[in-house]
C-alpha positions, 0 to 999 in steps of 0.5 A: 490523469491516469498514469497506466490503465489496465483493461480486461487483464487476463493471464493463463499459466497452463489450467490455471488462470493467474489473472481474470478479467481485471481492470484498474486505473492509477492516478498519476502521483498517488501510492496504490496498494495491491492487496490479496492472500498467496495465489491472489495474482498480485506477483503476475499483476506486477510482472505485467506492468513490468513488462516482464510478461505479457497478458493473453488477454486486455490492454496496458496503457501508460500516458494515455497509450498502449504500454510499449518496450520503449518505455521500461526506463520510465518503471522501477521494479523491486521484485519480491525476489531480488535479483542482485549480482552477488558477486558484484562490488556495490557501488559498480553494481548500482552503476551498471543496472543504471546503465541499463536504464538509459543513464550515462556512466558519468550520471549513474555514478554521481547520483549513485555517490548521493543515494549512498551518501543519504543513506550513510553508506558509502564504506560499502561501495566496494563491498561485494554484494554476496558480504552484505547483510540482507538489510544492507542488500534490500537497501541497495536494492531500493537504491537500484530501483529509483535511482534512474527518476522513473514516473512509476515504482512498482514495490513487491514486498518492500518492506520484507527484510527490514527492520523498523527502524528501516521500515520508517526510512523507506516509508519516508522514502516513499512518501518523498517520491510521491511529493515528487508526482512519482506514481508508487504501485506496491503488493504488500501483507503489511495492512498497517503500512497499506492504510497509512501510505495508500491513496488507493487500492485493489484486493485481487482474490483468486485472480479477480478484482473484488474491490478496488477504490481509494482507501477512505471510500472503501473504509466507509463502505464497510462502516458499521456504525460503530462510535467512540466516546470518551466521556466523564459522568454516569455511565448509567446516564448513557440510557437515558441519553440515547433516545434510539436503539443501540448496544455497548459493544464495549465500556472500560473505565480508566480512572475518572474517564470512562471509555465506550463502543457504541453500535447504532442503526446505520441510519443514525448520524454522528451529529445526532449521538453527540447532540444527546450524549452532551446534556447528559455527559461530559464528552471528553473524545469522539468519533466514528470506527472505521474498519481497517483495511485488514477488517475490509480484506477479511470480510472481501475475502470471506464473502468472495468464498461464500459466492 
C-alpha cells in the first residue's frame, strides 16, 4: 500500500522552476532514496512532503487521501540544517519539541529518558545545546526526529556530521525503524549507503524525475553484460572456452587464481558463459556486475544534459 503519493508536483520560486511535474509513490514500510546533484530539487521535494511549503501545482496524499496539517505528528523531519534551540538543556529540548508533537509531558520525558539511555548519553541531559560537539548535536537531532513513533521520517542528509562509527549506528537505526512498517524517505550523496539501505529510489535532475524504481530493477536496467570469474587454469584456455564474441575488460592474477571481467552481447545469458568456462576451467567464483547506483546516477545525469 502506498503511504504518500505524489502527483504532478510543480513548484516555482520566482523565474526558477524548483520542481516540474514530478510524481512518485512510496510504499508503506520501505526506505526511499531521493537522489540528484545540488539544484536537483531534492530539499524542495522534502519540504513539501513536510508541509513546510506548499506545491503551485499537483497533489500530496498520505494514506490514500489528501495530505493535510492534521497530519504533521505522523512525519519526522531531519532537515539538512538543523534547527535546535542552542541555548537549550538537551534533555528539556527533546521534551519540548515532543510536545509539540502531540505528546504529553509525562510520555515525552519517558521515552526521552529510553532514547538517551540507548544511545549512552544521559550525562548530557542537562548540557546545553550550544556545548555539544556537532556529532553529540546530530544525535540529538535524530532523537528528536523519531522520538514521537511517526509512520513516515523524512532524512535530509543524515549521515552528514557523523563519524563512521556513528554512521554504522544510525544505519542500524534505520534499518530497526523499517522492521518496525515505518516508511523512511532520505535525500543523500552518500550512493553506497543509498544502494545498501533503499527498497527504492528517484533521481530528480533539474527539478524532473529522470528515474525512479526499486534499486534492483534500476541497477538491471543499466547492466552491461559485464561477468566476474574467478577461475584456476590457462587463462589462455578462456578462448577456446567461449564459443561467442566477448572482450576482457580486465585479467589479474593472484597467485594460482586468476581473476577476469568479462564483457558479452547482451543477448548472451549467464547460465550459457558458466556452461562453457566449466569444461575447460576450474571456476572458483562467478557472477554478473552490475552498476552501482553511483554508475547509474552519472549515466541518468549525462544523458539528461545531452537531451
Amino acid at each position: 500500500m502506498a503511504v504518500l503519493e505524489l502527483e504532478n508536483i510543480v513548484k516555482r520560486y520566482y523565474h526558477v522552476t524548483a520542481l516540474e511535474d514530478v510524481s512518485l509513490s512510496i510504499e508503506e514500510g520501505n526506505i526511499y532514496g531521493i537522489l540528484g546533484p545540488n539544484g536537483a530539487g531534492k530539499t524542495t521535494l522534502l519540504r513539501i512532503i513536510t508541509q513546510i511549503i506548499l506545491p503551485d501545482k499537483g497533489e500530496v496524499r498520505f494514506m490514500g487521501r489528501p495530505l493535510s496539517r492534521d497530519d504533521i505528528s505522523y512525519f519526522g523531519y531531519l532537515p539538512e540544517e538543523r534547527g535546535l534551540y542552542r541555548g537549550m538543556k538537551a534533555g528539556e529540548e527533546v521534551i519540548y519539541l515532543a510536545q509539540l508533537k502531540g505528546l504529553s509531558r509525562s510520555e515525552a520525558r519517558k521515552k526521552a529518558r529510553e532514547w538517551f539511555e540507548k544511545y549512552e548519553i544521559t550525562s548530557w541531559w542537562d548540557r546545553k545545546i550550544e556545548e555539544l560537539s556537532k556529532g553529540m548535536q546530530q544525535k540529538i537531532q535524530f532523537i528528536v526526529t523519531v522520538l514521537h513513533s511517526p509512520r513516515v521520517v523524512i532524512f535530509d542528509e543524515p549521515f552528514s556530521g557523523f563519524d563512521p562509527i556513528n554512521v554504522n549506528l544510525l544505519k542500524q537505526d534505520i534499518l530497526e525503524l523499517k522492521q518496525q512498517r515505518t516508511t523512511i524517505i532520505f535525500a543523500s550523496h552518500n550512493m553506497a549507503s543509498v544502494e545498501e539501505l533503499c527498497d527504492a529510489i528517484t533521481l530528480l535532475n533539474n527539478g524532473h524525475n529522470v528515474l525512479t524504481g526499486k534499486v534492483h530493477d534500476v541497477r538491471m536496467k543499466f547492466r552491461e553484460n559485464i561477468f566476474y570469474v574467478e577461475f584456476k587454469g590457462d587463462p589462455n584456455d578462456l578462448y577456446t572456452a567461449l564459443k561467442v564474441p566477448f572482450q576482457v575488460e580486465s585479467l589479474e592474477s593472484k597467485q594460482d587464481i586468476y581473476v577476469a571481467h568479462l564483457r558479452f552481447n547482451e543477448s548472451v545469458m549467464p547460465n550459457e558463459v558458466l556452461s562453457m568456462l566449466i569444461p575447460k576451467l576450474t571456476v572458483m567464483a562467478f557472477k554478473e556486475v552490475l552498476p552501482g547506483v553511483l554508475d547509474v546516477f552519472f549515466k541518468t545525469v549525462r544523458q539528461t544534459m545531452l537531451k
